[in-house]
C-alpha positions as a printed Julia matrix, in Angstrom:
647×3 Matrix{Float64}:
  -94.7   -170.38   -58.33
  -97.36  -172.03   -56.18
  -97.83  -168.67   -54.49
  -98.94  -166.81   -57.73
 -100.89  -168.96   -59.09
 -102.87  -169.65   -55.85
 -102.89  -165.42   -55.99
 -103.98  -164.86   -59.55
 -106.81  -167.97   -58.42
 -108.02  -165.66   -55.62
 -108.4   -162.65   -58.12
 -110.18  -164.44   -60.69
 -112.72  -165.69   -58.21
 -113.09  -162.19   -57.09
 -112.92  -160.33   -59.91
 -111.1   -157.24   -59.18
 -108.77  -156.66   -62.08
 -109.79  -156.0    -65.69
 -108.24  -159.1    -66.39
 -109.93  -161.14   -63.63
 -113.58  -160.41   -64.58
 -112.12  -161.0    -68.63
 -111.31  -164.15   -67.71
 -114.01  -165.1    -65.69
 -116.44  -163.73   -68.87
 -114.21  -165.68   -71.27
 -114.6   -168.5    -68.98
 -118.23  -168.52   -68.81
 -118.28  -168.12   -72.77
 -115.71  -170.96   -72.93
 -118.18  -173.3    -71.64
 -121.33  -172.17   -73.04
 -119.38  -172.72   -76.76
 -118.15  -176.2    -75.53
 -121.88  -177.2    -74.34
 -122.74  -176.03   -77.83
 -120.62  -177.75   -79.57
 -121.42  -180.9    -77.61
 -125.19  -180.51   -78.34
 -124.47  -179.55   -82.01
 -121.95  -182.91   -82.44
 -125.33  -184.63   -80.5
 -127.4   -183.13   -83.09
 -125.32  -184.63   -86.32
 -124.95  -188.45   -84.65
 -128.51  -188.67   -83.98
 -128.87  -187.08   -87.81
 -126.3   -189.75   -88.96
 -128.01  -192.64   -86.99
 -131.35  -191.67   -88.33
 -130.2   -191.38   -92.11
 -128.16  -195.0    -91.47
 -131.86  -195.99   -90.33
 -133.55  -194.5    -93.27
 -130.24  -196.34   -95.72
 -131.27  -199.95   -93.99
 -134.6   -199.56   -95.01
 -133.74  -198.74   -98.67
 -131.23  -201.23   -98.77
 -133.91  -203.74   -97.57
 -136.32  -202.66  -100.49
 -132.97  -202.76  -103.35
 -132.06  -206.59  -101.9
 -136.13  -207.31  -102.14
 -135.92  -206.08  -105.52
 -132.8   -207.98  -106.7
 -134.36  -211.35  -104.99
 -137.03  -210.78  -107.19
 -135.49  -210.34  -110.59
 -132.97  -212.99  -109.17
 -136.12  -215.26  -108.81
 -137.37  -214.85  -112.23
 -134.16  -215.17  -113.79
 -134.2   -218.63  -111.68
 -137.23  -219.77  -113.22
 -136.44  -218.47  -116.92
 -132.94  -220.11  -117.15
 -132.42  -222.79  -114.65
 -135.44  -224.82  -115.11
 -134.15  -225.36  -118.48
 -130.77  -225.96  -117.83
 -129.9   -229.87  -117.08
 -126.8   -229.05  -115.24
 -129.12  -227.64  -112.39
 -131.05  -230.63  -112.19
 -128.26  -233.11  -111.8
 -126.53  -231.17  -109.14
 -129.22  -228.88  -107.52
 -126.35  -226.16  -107.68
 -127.42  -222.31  -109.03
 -125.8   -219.24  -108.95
 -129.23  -217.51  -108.98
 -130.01  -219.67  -105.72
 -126.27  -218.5   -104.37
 -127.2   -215.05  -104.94
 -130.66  -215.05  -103.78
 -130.34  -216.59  -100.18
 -127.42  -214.11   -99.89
 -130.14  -211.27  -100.59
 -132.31  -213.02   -98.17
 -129.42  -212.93   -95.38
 -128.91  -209.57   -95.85
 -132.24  -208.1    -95.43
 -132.81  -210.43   -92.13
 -129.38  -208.39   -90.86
 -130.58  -205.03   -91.61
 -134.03  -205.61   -90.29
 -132.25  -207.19   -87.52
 -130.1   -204.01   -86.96
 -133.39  -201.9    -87.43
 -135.11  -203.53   -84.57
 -132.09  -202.07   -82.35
 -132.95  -198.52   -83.04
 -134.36  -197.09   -80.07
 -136.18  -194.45   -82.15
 -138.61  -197.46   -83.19
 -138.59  -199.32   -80.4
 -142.81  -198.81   -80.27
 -145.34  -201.26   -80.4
 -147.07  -200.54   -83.79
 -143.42  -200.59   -86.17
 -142.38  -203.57   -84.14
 -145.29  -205.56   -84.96
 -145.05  -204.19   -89.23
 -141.33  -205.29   -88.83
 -142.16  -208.69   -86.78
 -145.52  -208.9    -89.51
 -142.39  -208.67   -92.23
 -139.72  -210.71   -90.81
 -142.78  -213.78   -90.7
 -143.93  -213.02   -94.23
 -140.05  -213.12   -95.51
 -139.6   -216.49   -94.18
 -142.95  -217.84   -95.17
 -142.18  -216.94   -98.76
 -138.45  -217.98   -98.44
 -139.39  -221.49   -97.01
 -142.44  -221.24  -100.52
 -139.69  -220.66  -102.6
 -137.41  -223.48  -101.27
 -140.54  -226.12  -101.44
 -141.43  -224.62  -105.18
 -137.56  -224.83  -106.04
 -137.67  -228.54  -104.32
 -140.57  -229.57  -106.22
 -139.37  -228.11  -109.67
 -136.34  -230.41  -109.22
 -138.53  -233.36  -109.01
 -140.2   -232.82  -111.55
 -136.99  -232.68  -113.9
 -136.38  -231.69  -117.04
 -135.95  -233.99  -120.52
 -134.21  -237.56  -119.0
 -134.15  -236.08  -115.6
 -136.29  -236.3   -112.87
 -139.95  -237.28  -113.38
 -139.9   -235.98  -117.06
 -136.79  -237.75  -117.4
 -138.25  -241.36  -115.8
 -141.44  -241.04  -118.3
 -139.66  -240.91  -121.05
 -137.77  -243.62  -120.23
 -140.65  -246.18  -119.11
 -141.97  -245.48  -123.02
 -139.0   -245.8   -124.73
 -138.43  -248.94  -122.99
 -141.8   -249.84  -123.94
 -141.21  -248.95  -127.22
 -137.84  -251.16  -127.54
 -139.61  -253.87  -125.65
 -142.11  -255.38  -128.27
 -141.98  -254.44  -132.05
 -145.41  -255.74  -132.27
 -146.82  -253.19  -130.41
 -149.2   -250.38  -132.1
 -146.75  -247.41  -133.05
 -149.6   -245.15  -133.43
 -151.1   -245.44  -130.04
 -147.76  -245.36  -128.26
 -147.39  -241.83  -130.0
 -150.44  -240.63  -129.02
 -149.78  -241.5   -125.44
 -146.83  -239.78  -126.37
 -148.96  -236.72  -127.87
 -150.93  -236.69  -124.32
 -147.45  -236.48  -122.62
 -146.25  -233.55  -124.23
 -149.56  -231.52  -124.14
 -149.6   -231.6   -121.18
 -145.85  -230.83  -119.97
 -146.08  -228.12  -122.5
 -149.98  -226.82  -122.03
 -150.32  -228.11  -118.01
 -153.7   -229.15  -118.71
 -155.21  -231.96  -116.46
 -157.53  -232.88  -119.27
 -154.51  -234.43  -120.81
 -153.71  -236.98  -118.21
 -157.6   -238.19  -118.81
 -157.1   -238.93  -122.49
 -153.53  -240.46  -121.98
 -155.62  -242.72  -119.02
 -158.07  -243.65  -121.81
 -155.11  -244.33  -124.29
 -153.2   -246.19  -121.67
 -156.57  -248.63  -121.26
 -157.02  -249.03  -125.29
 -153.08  -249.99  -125.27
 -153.52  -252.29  -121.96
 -156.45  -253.76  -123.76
 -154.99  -254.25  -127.26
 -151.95  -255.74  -125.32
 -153.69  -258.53  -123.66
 -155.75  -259.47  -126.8
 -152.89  -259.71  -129.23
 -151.92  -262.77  -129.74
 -148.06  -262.35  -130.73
 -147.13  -260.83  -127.83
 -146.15  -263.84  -125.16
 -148.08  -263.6   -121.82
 -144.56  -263.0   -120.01
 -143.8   -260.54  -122.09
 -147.81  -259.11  -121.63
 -146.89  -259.16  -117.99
 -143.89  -256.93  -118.45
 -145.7   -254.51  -120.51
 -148.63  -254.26  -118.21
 -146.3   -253.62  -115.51
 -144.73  -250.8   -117.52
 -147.31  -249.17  -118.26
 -148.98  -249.1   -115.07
 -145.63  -247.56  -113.81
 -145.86  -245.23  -116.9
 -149.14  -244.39  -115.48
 -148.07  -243.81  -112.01
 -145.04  -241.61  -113.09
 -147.36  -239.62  -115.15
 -150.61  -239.0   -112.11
 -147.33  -237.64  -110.07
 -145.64  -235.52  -112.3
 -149.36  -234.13  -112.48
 -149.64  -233.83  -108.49
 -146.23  -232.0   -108.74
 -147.63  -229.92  -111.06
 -150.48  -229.26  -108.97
 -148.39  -228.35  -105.77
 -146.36  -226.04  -108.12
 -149.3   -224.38  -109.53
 -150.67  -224.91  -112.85
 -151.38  -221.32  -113.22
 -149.42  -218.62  -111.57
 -152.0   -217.52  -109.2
 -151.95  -221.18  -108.31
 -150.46  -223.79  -105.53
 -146.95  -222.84  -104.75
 -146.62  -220.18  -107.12
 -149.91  -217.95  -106.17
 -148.76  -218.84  -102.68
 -145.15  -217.16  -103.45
 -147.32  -214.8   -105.7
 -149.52  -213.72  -102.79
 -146.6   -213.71  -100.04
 -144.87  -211.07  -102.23
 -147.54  -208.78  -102.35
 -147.8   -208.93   -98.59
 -143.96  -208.04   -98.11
 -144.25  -205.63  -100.52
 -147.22  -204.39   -98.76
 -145.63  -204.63   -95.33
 -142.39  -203.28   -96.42
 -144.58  -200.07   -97.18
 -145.96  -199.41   -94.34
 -142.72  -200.61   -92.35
 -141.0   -197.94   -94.23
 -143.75  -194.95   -94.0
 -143.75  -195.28   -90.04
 -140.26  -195.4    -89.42
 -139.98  -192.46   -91.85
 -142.53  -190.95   -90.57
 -141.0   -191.54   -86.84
 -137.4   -190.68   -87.8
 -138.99  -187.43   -89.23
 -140.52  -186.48   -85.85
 -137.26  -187.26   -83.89
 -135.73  -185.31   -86.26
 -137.83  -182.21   -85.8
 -137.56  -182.1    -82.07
 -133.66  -182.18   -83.01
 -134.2   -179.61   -84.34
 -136.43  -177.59   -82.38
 -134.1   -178.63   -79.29
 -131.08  -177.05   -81.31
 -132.93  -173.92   -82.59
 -133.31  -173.3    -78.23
 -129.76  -173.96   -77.47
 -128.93  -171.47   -79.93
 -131.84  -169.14   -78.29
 -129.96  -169.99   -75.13
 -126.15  -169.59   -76.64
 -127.66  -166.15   -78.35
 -129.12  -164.67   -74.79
 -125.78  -165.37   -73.16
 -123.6   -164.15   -75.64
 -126.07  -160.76   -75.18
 -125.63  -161.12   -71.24
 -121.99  -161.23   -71.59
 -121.99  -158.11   -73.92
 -123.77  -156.27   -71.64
 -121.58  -157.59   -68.37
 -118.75  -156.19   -70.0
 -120.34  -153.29   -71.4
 -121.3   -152.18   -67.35
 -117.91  -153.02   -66.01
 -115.69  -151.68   -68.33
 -117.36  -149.65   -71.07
 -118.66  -147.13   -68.22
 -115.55  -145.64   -66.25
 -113.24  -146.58   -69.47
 -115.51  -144.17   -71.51
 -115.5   -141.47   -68.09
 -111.45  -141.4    -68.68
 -111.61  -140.72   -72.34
 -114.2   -138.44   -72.46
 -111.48  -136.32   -69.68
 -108.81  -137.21   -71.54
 -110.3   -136.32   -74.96
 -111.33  -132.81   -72.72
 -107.8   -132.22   -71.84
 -106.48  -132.7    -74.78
 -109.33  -130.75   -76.66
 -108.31  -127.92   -74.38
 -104.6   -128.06   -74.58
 -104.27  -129.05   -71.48
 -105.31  -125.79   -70.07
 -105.92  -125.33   -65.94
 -109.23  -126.22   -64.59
 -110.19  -129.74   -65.81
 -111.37  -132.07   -63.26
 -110.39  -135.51   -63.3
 -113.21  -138.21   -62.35
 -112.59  -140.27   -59.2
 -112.84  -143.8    -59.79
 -112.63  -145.4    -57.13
 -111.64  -149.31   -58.16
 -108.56  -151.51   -57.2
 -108.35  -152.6    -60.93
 -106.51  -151.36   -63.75
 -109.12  -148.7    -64.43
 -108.98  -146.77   -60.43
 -104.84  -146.73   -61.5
 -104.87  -145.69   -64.24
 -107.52  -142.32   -63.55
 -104.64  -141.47   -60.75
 -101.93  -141.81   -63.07
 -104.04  -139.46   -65.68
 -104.25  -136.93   -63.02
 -100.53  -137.21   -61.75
  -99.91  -136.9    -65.43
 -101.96  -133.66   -66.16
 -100.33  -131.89   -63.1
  -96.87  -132.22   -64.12
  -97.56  -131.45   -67.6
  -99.34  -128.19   -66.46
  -96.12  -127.49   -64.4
  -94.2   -127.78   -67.7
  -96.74  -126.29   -70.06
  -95.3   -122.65   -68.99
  -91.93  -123.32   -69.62
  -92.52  -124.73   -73.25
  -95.15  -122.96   -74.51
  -93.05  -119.99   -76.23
  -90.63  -122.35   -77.56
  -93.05  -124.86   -78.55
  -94.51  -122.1    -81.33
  -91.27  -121.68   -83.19
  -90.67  -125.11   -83.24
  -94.48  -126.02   -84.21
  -93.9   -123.27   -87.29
  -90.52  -125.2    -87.96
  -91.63  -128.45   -87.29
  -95.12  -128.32   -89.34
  -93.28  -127.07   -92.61
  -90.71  -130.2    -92.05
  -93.45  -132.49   -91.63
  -95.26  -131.61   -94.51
  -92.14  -131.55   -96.64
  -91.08  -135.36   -95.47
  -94.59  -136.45   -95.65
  -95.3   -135.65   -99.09
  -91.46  -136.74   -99.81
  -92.37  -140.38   -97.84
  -95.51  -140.34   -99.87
  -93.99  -139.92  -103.17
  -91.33  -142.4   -102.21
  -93.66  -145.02  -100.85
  -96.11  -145.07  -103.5
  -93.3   -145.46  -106.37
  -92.23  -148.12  -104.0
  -95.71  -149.96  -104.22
  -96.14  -149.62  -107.34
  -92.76  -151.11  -108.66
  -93.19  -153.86  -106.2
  -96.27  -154.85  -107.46
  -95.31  -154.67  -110.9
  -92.68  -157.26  -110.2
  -94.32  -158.95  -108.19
  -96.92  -159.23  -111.21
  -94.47  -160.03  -113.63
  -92.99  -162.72  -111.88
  -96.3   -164.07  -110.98
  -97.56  -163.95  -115.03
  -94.41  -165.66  -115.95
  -94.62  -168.29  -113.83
  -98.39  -168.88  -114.26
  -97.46  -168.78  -118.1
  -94.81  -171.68  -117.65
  -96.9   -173.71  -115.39
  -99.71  -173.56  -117.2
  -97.53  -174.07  -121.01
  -95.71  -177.27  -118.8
  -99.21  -178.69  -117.87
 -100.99  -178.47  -121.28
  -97.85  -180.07  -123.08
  -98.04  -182.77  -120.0
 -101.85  -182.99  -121.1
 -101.89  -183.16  -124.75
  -98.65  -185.61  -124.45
 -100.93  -188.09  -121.93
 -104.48  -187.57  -124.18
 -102.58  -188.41  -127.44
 -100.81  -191.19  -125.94
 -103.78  -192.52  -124.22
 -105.43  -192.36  -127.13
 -102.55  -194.11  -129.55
 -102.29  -196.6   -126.4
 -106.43  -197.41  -126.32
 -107.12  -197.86  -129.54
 -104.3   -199.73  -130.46
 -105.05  -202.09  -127.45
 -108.77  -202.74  -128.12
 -107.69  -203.57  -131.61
 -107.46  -207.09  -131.1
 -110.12  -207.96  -128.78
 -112.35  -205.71  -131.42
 -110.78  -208.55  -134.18
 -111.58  -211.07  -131.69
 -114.97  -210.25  -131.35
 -115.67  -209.97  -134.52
 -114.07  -213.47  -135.26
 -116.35  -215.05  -132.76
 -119.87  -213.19  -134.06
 -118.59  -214.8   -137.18
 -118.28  -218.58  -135.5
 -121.65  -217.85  -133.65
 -123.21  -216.79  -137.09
 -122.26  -220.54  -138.65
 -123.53  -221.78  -135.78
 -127.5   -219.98  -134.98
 -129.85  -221.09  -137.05
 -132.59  -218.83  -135.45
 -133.01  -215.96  -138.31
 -134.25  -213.42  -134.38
 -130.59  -214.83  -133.09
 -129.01  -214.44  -136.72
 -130.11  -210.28  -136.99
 -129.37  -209.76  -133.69
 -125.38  -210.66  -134.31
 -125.36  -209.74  -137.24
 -126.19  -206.08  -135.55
 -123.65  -206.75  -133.32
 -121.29  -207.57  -135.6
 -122.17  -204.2   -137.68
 -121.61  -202.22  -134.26
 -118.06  -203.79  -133.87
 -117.32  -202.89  -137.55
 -118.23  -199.32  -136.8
 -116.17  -199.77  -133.33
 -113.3   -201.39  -135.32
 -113.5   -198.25  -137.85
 -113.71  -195.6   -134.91
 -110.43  -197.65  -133.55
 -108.72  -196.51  -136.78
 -109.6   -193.36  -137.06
 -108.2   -192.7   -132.99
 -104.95  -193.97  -134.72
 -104.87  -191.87  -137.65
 -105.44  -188.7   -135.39
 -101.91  -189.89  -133.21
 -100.08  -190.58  -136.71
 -101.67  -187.12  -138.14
 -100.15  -185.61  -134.79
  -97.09  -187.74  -133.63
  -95.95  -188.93  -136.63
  -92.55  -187.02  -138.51
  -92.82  -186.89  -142.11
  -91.1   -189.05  -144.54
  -90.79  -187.6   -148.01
  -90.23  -190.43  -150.36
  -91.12  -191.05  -154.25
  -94.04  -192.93  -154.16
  -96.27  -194.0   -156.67
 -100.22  -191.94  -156.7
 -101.86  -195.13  -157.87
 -100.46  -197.3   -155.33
 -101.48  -195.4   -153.03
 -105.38  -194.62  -154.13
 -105.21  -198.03  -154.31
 -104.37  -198.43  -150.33
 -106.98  -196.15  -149.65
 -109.67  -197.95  -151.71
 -108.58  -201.45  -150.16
 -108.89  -199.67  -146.58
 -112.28  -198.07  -147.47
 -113.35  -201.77  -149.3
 -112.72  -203.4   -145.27
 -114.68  -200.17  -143.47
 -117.86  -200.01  -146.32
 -119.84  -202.32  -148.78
 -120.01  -200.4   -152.24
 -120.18  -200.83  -155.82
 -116.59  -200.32  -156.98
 -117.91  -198.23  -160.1
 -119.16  -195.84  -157.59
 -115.63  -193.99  -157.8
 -114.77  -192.42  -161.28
 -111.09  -191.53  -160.67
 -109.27  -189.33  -163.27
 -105.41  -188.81  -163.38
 -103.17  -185.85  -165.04
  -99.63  -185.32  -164.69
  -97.02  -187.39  -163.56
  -97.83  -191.01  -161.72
  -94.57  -190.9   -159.33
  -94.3   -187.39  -156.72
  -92.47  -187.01  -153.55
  -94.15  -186.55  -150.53
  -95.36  -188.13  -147.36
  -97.04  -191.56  -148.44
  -98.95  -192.08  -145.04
 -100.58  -188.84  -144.65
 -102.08  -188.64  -148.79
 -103.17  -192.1   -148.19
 -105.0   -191.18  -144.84
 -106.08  -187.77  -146.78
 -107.45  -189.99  -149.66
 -109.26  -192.27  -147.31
 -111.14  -190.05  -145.75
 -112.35  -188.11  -148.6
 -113.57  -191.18  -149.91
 -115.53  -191.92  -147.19
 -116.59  -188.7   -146.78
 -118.24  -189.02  -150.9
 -119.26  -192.49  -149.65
 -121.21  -191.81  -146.86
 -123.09  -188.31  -148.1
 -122.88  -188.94  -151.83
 -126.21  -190.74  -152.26
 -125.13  -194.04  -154.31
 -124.19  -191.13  -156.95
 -120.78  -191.43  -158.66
 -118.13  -189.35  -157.33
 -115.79  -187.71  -159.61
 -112.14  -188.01  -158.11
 -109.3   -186.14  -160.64
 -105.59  -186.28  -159.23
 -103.28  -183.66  -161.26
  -99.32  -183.76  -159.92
  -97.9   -180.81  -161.45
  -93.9   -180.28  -161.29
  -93.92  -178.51  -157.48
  -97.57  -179.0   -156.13
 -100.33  -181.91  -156.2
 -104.06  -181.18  -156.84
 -106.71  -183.28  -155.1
 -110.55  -182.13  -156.64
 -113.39  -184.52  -155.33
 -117.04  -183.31  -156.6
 -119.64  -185.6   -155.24
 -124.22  -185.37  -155.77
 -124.47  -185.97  -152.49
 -126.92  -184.09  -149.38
 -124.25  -180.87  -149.4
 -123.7   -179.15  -146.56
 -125.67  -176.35  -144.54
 -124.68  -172.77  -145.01
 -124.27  -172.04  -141.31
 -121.86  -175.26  -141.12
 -119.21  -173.56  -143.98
 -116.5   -173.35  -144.0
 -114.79  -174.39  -140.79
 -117.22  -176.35  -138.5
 -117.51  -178.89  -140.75
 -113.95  -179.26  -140.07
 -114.24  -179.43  -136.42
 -113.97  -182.73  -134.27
 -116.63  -185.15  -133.59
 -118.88  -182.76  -135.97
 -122.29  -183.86  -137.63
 -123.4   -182.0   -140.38
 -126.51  -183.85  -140.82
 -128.66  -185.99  -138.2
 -129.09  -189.19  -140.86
 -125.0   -188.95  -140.82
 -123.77  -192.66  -140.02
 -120.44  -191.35  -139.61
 -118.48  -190.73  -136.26
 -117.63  -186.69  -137.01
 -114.0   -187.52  -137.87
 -112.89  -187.96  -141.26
 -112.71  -183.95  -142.76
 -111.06  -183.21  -139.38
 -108.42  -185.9   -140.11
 -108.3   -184.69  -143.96
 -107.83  -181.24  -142.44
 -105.01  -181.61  -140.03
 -103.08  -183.77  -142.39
 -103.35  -181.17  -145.19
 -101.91  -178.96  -142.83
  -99.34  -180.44  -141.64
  -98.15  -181.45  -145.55
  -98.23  -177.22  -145.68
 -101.02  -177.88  -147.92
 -104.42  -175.64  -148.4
 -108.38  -177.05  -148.89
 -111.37  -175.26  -150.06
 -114.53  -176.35  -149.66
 -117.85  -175.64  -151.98
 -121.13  -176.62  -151.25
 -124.46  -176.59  -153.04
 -127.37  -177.9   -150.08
 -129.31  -181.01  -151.69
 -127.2   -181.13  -154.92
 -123.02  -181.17  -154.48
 -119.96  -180.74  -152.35
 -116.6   -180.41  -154.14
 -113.43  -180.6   -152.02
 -110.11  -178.76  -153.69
 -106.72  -179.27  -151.61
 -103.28  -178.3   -152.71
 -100.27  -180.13  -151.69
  -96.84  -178.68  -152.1
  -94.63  -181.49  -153.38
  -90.52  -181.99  -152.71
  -88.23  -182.59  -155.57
  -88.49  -185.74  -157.55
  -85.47  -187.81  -155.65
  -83.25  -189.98  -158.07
């Protein structure tokens, strides 16, 4: 075993069989396709590492953007919300030094990337990474600050209001009117942040410090105490002003034009950050490119070299020897053909020998069978051509009966397959349906139980149109809800013929239609002929009632709609004729009928209701007609079939 393959080693390096210089072209071709594929696998992990580079930097810009908007939301909500002052605790703080952390990590993991490892993106990333924490440690004093100076009895606000109160409760013969304008000063400027405030509540503190000291039924300790009060009111009120100075009284002012100014900068910086390494990633990317597109130059020119390697070897003597061959057959192997010398230790060299030890032996017998080889051609050609068109014949009725099994089989089963997955589709849709809507009943209810609590409880008439929209989009929810479950009764449910009672169940249908709408109840003029008691299903009239009624409701134009209900011996009659908007020509007479359908844009339906009325018609093996006058009336005619009165 060792032997051969140190033997079949030896050939391959030398090359002297057909399949020594195959395998040493596959070989070479073998590698040039694995040095390929290496490059090309280079090629996609520096493309994946560059687009991870060009994600970090988009990532960094989305968490700048949510730090802002997280920012804002701070200011909006948590500097009027006491809980924050007491503890110091926010959510929006939570979330935005965990924006913060996450852009340090991806600039962080940026600065790794040897593709912008030069001098100019370091310093816009470095120029970044400084602005961040300038405006981070801006936002922490501003934050700091904001907390100081409190909110109603809290912080600095807070201790104001307490030193006047207390001055307040202190003495009853104290001026009420120049407390309150102190007051007045106090809340001008908390509201307005105008210094010019803190200079009239300075002159109203010194008309109050004077008119303390000169009235005379105030006792001097009780002077002192005042005094002392007030000159701590004072105090209280020059730093809450200071605070509001280091916070900025305007926003391009103290902490917040500082924050104001830093933002722009990282905004700026994050710009230019982003259009070098862009623009660098770009140019790595299209010498990737440009280094693949000469590998493939390379892989291309081999491929050719290879071609032609084989072409010299092989092609030439192989095509000598069939050109002879070809000759010796095109001459029926007649005397006088000479057979190339090829003069190789391969394959090729053996088999030119054997070709000519093969033609001189069948010369030698070409004598002996060339009388008897005519008889037998004469025999054997009309044979031939007898079994061949016989075979033909055969096969091709073959084919053809095996494909049309094979087809018929195939439709069948595609036929069952595809029946057994629709039924397992409508079965899951209507049940998902059923399922939904039943489930977001009650939180709709819910919902709409709380708008109704928050309505008792807003005084605000913005707050009070705002739920009570809300509360009209969970009515129309809550009314979409129902219809979902009328389509899975319509669908699912079996029929129960039963006597019932027509006016029982109109009256169903208007209570249901009374909870969906607001209407005058003289809007329906409702005639009745025939008998009062009939015997069909009661759930599908009342859902075909229902929806008619709607239907008049919604498209009827505050007109009265006409409504007669005739239950003859075998079949009921259904006619409502309402002034309404009428339909459209093109819409008549079956898209109107169709699902989720619109006939008009200013329709504040949801496009279900006629398909409803349709479906359960038919499935009561009843008939509707439709009529339809554009601008003036619609009149809807169904015809129920009715079971025998039950006794």
């Amino acid at each position: 075993m060792i032997l051969n393959r140190k033997r079949w080693f030896r050939a391959l390096l030398r090359g002297q069989s057909i399949k020594a210089k195959m395998a040493q072209t596959f070989l070479a071709f073998g590698f040039s396709i694995v040095l390929l594929l290496a490059a090309f696998a280079w090629y996609f992990y520096q493309g994946n590492r560059l687009n991870t580079l060009i994600q970090k930097l988009h990532d960094i810009e989305s968490n700048l953007l949510k730090a802002e908007r997280v920012e804002r939301d701070f200011f909006i909500y948590e500097t009027r919300n006491l809980d924050f002052f007491i503890k110091g605790k926010s959510i929006f703080l939570d979330q935005r030094k965990k924006f913060f952390k996450d852009i340090r990590q991806d600039l962080g993991t940026l600065q790794n990337y040897k593709e912008i490892q030069v001098e100019n993106v370091k310093q816009e990333s470095q120029q970044l990474i400084n602005h961040l924490s300038a405006l981070d440690q801006s936002f922490d004093r501003l934050v700091s600050f904001t907390r100081k100076r409190g909110f109603k009895d809290i912080g600095l606000e807070g201790k104001m209001r307490q030193l006047i109160h207390k001055i307040e409760e202190d003495s009853s013969a104290l001026d009420l009117g120049k407390i309150l304008t102190i007051r007045r000063y106090e809340k001008d400027f908390i509201i307005r942040k105008d210094t010019q405030y803190l200079a009239k509540a300075k002159i109203a503190l010194r008309d109050l410090e004077s008119y303390i000291q000169e009235s005379l039924n105030i006792s001097s300790e009780k002077k002192g105490n005042l005094l002392k009060q007030l000159n701590l009111y004072e105090n209280t009120f020059e730093e809450l002003v200071e605070t509001e100075k280091q916070i900025g009284l305007e926003a391009n002012q103290g902490l917040k034009g500082n924050i104001r100014t830093l933002s722009i900068l990282v905004d700026k910086d994050m710009e230019r950050l982003s259009q070098k390494v862009i623009s660098k990633a770009r140019a790595v990317q299209s010498n990737l490119q440009l280094l693949m597109y000469v590998l493939l130059l390379l892989a291309f020119i081999l491929v050719i070299s290879m071609g032609l390697y084989i072409a010299r070897q092989l092609g030439e003597p192989i095509s000598r020897l069939s050109q002879t061959i070809y000759q010796i057959i095109e001459l029926d192997f007649k005397e006088g053909i000479e057979i190339p010398q090829i003069e190789t230790r391969n394959e090729i060299g053996r088999l030119a020998r054997d070709v000519k030890v093969m033609y001189e032996k069948l010369l030698t017998h070409n004598q002996e069978i060339e009388v008897q080889s005519q008889e037998i051609s004469q025999q054997r050609d009309l044979l031939v051509r007898q079994n061949h068109d016989i075979l033909e014949a055969q096969e091709e009725i073959r084919q053809v009966n095996e494909k049309l099994w094979n087809w018929k089989d195939e439709l069948e089963k595609r036929v069952e397959e595809r029946t057994e997955e629709l039924q397992k589709t409508n079965d899951e849709l209507d049940f998902f349906l059923y399922r939904a809507s039943h489930d977001l009943k009650g939180p709709v209810a819910s919902l709409k139980g709380l708008i109704q609590l928050a309505e008792l409880e807003v005084e605000n008439k913005t707050n009070k149109l705002f739920l009570q929209r809300f509360d009209d989009n969970v009515h129309q929810l809550n009314r979409l809800l129902d219809k979902f479950l009328m389509i899975f009764e319509v669908h699912h449910d079996e029929l129960l013929i039963q006597n019932i009672n027509l006016k029982d169940i109109w009256q169903n249908s208007f209570e249901q239609l009374t909870a969906w709408h607001n209407f005058s109840p003289n809007l329906f003029q409702i005639q009745w002929e025939g008998n009062e008691i009939c015997a069909t299903d009661a759930t599908m009239l009342e859902i075909i009632l229902l929806n008619l009624a709607e239907n008049a409701l919604l498209f009827g134009r505050n007109y009265p709609c006409t409504i007669i209900i005739t239950a003859l011996p075998n079949e009921l009659i259904l006619y409502f004729k309402d002034r309404g908007e009428g339909i459209p020509p093109e819409f008549l007479p079956n898209r109107i009928f169709e699902m989720f359908f619109r006939g008009s844009e200013k329709s504040a339906g949801n496009g279900l209701g006629l398909y409803i009325v349709q479906k359960a018609v038919e499935k009561l093996g009843g008939t509707i007609n439709l009529e339809s006058i554009l601008h003036k009336q619609t009149i809807f005619s169904i015809a129920i079939p009715l079971s025998p009165f039950k006794e």
